[in-house]
N, C-alpha and C positions, 0 to 999 in steps of 0.2 A: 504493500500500500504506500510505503513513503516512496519508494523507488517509483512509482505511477505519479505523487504529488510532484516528485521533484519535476520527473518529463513535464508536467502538464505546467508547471510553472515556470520551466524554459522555454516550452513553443510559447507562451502564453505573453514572458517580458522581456524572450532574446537575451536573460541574464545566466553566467558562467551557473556551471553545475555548483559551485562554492558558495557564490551567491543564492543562488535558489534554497540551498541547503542552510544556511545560516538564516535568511528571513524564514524559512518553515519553523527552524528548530527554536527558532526566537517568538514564534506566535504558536508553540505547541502544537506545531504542525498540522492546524489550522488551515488551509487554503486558501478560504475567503480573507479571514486577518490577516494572514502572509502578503498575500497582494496589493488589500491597501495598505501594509504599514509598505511595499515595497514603490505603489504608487506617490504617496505621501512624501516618501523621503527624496523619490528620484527626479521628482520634475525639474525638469533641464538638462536630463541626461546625466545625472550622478554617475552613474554607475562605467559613463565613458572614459570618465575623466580620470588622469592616471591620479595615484596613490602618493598623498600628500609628503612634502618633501621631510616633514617631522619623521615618519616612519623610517625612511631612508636614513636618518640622524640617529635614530634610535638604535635603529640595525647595527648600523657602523662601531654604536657604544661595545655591541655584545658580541662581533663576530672577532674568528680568530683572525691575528694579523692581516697580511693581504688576500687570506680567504675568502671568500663569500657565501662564507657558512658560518654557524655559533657551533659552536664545539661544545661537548659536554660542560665548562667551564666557565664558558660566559653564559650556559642557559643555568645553571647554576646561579650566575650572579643575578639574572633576569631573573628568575625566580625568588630571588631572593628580595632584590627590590619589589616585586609585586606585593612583601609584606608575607609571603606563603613562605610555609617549612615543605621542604621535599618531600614527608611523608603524608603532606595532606592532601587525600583523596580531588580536590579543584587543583592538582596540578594536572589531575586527568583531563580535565576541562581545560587548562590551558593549551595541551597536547592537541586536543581536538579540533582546538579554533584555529591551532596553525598547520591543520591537517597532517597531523607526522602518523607515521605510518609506523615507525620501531624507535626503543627506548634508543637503540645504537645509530641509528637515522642522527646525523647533522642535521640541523636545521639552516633550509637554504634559504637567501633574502627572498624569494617568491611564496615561498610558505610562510614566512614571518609579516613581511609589507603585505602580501593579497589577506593573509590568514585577518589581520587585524584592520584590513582596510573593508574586507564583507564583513565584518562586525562593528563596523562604524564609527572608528577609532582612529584617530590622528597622532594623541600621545602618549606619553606615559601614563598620566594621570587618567585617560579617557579605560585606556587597557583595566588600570585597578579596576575603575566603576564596571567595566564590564565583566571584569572576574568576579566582582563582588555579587552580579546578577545570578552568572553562571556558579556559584558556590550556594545562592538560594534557591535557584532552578535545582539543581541536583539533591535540595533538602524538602524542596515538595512538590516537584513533577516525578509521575515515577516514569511516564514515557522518557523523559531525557535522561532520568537514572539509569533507564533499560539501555540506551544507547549507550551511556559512558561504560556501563557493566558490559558489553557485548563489544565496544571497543579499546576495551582494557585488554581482553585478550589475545589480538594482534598485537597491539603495542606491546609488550611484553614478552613473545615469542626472539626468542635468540634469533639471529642470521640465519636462513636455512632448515630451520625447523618448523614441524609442523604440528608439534603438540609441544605446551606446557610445561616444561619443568614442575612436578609435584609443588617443590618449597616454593618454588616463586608463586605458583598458585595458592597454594596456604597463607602466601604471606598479602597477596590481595584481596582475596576474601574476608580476612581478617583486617583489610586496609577501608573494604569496604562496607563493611558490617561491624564496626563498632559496638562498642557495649554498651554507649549510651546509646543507640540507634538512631543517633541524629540524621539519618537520610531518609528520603522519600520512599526507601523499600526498605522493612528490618527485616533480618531473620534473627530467630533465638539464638543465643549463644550456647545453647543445650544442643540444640541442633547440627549449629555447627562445629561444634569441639566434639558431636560423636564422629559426624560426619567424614572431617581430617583424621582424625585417631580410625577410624574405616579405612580411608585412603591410604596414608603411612604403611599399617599392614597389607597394603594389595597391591600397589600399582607405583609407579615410578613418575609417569607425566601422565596429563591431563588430556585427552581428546578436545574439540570444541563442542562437538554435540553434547558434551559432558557438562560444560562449562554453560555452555547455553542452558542447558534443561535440569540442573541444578538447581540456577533460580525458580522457575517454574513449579518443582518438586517442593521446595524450601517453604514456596508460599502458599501451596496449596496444605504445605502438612507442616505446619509449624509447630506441632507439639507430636509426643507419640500417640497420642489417643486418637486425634484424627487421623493420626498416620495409620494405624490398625484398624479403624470404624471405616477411611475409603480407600484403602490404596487396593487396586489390583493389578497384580502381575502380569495379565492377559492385558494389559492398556502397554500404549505403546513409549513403554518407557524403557532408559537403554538398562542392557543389561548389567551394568558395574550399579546403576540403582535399584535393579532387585536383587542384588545381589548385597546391598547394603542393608533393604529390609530383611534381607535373610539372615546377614547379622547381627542386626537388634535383636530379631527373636531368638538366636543362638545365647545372645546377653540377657537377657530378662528382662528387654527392658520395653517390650510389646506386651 
C-alpha cells in the first residue's frame, strides 16, 4: 500500500521518490494531507530549486577531509550536536531521513543535502526541530514505528550478509523496547527476555521474516495467557516461532 501511495504521488506532483516518501511519512501516510501539505509548501516550484547553500556548509563541517563523505567520525560528531547519544533509538530516525542504507554506509553529501533538504531543513537548528518531531513520531505513531522497526534491520546487516547477527539483534530489540516502553509499540519485557534466552539456545543470526513477524507475534501475545488461549500452530507462522511456543510449554511457563 505505501509503495502504491508513493507511485500515485509521483505521477501525481513529478516529485523525487524521496520527496514523495518524506511528505507521506510526515502526514502519516495520508495521501490527501500529503499532497496538500506538499501543495502548500511548493508553490513556485520549491521542490526545483536546488538545496540551500546552508546544507552544503553544514556538510563540509562533518565530512572527512577532501572527501565527500562523513565518515563514521564526523557523523559521530553530527550526532552528537543534534543533542542525541548514539544509543538512542531517533538516531534510527536520523538514519532514515538521510536515506542510508548500512550502519558501514558513509554518508554521501546527496544523502545528507537531499536527505534534509525533502525534510524541509536549511540548518542546523531547523534539522534538531525536525529530529525533535521525528523522536515524537516514533513515540506515538506506530505506522512510523513499524517502519523504523523494519528498517533497522537492513541498516544493521554487516557488508554482504543477509541475516542478523543474533547479538546485534538482541541488542536492538532491546534498543527498541525499553523498559519504560516509551514508544508507540511496547512489548513486555517478560516476553522479550524469554524470547532472546529462546534465541541464544537455538540459533546464531536472525532471518528477516523472523525479524518482521516477531513484532507481529509480540503484539498479538503479549502475555503467556493469551499466548496459550490463541496461538495456533497451523497459522502461518514461521517455524523458529512454534518452535519457541514449544518451548514455553517445555518450561512451565504455558
Amino acid at each position: 500500500m505505501r509503495n502504491q501511495d508513493i507511485e500515485e504521488f509521483i505521477a501525481l506532483t513529478k516529485a523525487s521518490r524521496s520527496t514523495a516518501r518524506a511528505y507521506l511519512s510526515n502526514n502519516n501516510w495520508a495521501l490527501e494531507y500529503a499532497l496538500n501539505d506538499f501543495y502548500d509548501t511548493v508553490q513556485g516550484g520549491f521542490t526545483s530549486r536546488p538545496p540551500p547553500p546552508q546544507l552544503l556548509t553544514l556538510f563540509n563541517e562533518y565530512k572527512k577531509g577532501e572527501e565527500d563523505t562523513i565518515s563514521t567520525d564526523g557523523l559521530i560528531r553530527f550526532i552528537g550536536d543534534l543533542g542525541l547519544d548514539l544509543e538512542d533509538p531517533t538516531t534510527l530516525c536520523v538514519a532514515d531521513a538521510m536515506h542510508c542504507t548500512s550502519l558501514s554506509q558513509s554518508v554521501s553529501k546527496e544523502m545528507f543535502v537531499q536527505g534534509w533538504h525533502d525534510n524541509l531543513c536549511e540548518n542546523l537548528q531547523q534539522i534538531k526541530e525536525k529530529v525533535k518531531e521525528l523522536d515524537e513520531k516514533l513515540r506515538r505513531d506506530s505506522a512510523y514505528f513499524e517502519h523504523i522497526y523494519s528498517f533497522t534491520y537492513t541498516l544493521a546487516l554487516e557488508p554482504n550478509e543477509k541475516q542478523l547477527d543474533l547479538e546485534t539483534a538482541i541488542a536492538y530489540w532491546h534498543l527498541l523496547f525499553p523498559t519504560d516502553g516509551a514508544y508507540a509499540i511496547q512489548i513486555p519485557q517478560k516476553r522479550l527476555c524469554s524470547w532472546t534466552a529462546f534465541l541464544t539456545r537455538n540459533v546464531s543470526r536472525i532471518h528477516h521474516d523472523i525479524w518482521k513477524m516477531f513484532l507481529k507475534f509480540a503484539r498479538m501475545f503479549p502475555d503467556n495467557k493469551t499466548l496459550k488461549q490463541g496461538y495456533n500452530e497451523d497459522d502461518a507462522w514461521p517455524v523458529l516461532i512454534d518452535e519457541y511456543y514449544e518451548y514455553l510449554e517445555e518450561e512451565g511457563e504455558l
